[in-house]
C-alpha positions in Angstrom: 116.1 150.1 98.1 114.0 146.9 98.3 115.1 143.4 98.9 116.3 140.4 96.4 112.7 139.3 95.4 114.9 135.5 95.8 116.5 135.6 99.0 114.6 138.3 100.6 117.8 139.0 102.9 120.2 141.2 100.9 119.9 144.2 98.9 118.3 144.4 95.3 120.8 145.8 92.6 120.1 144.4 89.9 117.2 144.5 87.6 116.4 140.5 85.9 114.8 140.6 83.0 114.0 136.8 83.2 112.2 137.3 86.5 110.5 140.9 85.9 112.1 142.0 89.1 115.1 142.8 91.6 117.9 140.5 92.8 121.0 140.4 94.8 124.3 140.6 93.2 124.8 137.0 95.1 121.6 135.3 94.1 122.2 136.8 90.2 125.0 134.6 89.9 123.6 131.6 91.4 120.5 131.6 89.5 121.9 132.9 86.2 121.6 130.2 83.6 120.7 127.6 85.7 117.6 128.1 87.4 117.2 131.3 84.8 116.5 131.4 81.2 118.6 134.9 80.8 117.8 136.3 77.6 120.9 137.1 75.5 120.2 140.9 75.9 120.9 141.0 79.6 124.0 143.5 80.3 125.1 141.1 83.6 124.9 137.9 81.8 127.3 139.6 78.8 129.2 140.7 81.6 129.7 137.7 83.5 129.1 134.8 81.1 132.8 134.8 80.2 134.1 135.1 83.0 131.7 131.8 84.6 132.9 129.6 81.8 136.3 130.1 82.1 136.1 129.4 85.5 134.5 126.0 84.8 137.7 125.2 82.3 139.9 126.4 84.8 138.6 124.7 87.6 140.7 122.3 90.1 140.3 118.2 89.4 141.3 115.3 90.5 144.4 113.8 88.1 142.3 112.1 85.3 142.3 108.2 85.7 144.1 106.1 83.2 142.2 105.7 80.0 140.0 102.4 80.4 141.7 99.6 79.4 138.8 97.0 79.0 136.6 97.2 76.1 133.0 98.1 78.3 134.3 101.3 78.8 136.7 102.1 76.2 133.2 101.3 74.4 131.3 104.2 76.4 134.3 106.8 75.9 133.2 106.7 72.5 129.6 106.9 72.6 130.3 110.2 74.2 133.1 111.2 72.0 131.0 110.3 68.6 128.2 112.9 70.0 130.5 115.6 69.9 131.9 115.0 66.6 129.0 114.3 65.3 127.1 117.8 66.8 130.9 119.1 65.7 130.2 118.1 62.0 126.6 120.1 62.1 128.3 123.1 63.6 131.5 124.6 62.1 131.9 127.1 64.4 131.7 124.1 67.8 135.7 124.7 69.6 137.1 122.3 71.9 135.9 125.2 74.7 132.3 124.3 74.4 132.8 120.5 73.7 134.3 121.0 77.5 131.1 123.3 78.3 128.7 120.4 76.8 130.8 117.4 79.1 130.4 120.0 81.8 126.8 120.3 81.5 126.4 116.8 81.1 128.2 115.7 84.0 126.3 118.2 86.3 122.8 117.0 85.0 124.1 113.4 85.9 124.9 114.6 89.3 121.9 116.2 89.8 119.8 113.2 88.6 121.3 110.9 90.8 119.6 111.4 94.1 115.9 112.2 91.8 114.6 110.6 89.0 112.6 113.7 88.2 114.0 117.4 87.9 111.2 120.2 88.0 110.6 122.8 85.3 112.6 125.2 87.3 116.0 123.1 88.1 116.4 122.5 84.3 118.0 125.5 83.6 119.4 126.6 80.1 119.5 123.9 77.5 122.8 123.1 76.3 122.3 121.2 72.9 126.0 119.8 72.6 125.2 118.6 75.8 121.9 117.5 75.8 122.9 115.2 72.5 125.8 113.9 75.1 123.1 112.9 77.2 120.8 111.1 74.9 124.0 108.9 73.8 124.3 108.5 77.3 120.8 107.5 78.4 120.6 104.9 75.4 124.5 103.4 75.7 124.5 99.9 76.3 127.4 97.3 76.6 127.3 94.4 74.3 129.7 91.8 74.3 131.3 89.9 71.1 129.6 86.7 71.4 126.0 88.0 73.0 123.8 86.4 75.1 120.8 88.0 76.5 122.0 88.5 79.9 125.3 90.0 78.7 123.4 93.5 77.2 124.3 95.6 79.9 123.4 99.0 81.0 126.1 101.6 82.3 126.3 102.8 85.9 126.0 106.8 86.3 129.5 106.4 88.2 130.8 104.5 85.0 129.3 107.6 83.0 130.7 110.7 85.3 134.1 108.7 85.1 134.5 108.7 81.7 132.8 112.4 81.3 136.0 113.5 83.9 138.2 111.3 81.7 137.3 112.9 78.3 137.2 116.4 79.7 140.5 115.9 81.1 141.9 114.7 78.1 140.7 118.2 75.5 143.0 120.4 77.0 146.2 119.1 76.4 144.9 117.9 73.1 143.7 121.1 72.1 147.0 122.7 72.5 147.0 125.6 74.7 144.2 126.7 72.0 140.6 125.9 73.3 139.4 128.5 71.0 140.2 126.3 67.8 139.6 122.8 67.3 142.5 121.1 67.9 140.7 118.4 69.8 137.6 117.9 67.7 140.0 117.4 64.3 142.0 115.3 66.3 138.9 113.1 67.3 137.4 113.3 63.9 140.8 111.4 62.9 140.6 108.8 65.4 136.9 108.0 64.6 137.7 107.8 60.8 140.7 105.3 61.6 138.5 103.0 63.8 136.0 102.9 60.7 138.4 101.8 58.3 139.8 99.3 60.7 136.2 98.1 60.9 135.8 98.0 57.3 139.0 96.0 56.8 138.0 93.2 59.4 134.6 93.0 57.8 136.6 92.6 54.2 138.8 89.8 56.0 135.8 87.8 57.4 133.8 87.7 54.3 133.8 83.7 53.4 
């Protein structure tokens, strides 16, 4: 039996399809659908897929902080909650599971971005297009205040924008109801988003001369 063609240390057991060769069990799941684009065929990515997302759902946090009180980043919450219902409206089938999975992958390419402004071919794994929407909200979200001076356009922080990723993720389950199959959540969101716009509408109405 030869060697994991990544590591080189342990025992190859598994044939990757992706790579054309033989990994560890170990270095499988490390390297599958991050550093891997594992086609859909794969028998250990079937195998394990369901089992690595749940462990992202089910994975110990920190208590969620109190929702943000002052409008900057009550403003930012729902840049990143508009991408999902809006990616939610395109796609019927979208559950409050993968709006976590899209947050998740969000927040990790935020971490990962922090200490490089660049990530290489290989460290940008398997697209996630819920997610990747989240980030382009993200990357063009800027604060602007209700009387606007030039000074005051302002743009957010990446700790402003993992803190209200944590904060929004924290929030689905309990709004999804046990139930992260359905979309609990997303309705839910959908209804909030439709009451803001008629509160918009109204105060336009008001302040017509």
């Amino acid at each position: 039996m030869t060697n994991c063609s990544h590591c080189r240390q342990r025992k190859a057991k598994r044939r990757c399809p992706a790579l054309g060769s033989d990994l560890c069990p170990l270095c499988c799941g490390i390297l599958r659908e991050k550093e891997l684009h594992c086609p859909p065929g794969c028998r250990f990515l079937t195998l394990h897929k369901p089992y690595q997302e749940s462990k992202i759902i089910r994975k110990k946090r920190k208590p969620a902080e109190e929702a943000p009180l002052d409008e900057r980043l009550a403003w930012l919450a729902l840049t990143i909650e508009a991408s999902l219902h809006e990616y939610a409206g395109r796609n019927p089938t979208f559950s409050d599971r993968e709006a976590i999975l899209a947050l998740e992958y969000a927040r990790e390419k935020i971490e990962k971005g922090r200490s490089r402004l660049l990530l290489t071919r290989d460290e940008r794994g398997v697209r996630n297009e819920a997610g990747e929407a989240v980030l382009t909200n993200l990357d063009q979200a800027r604060f602007e205040r209700k009387i606007v001076l030039p000074q005051d356009v302002e743009r957010y922080s990446t700790e402003e924008k993992l803190r209200s990723l944590e904060n929004i993720i924290q929030g689905i389950q309990p709004a999804a109801r046990a139930d992260l199959a359905g979309r609990a959540y997303l309705q839910d969101l959908g209804r909030r988003l439709e009451k803001l716009r008629e509160l918009s509408d109204q105060k336009k109405i008001v302040s017509r001369p």
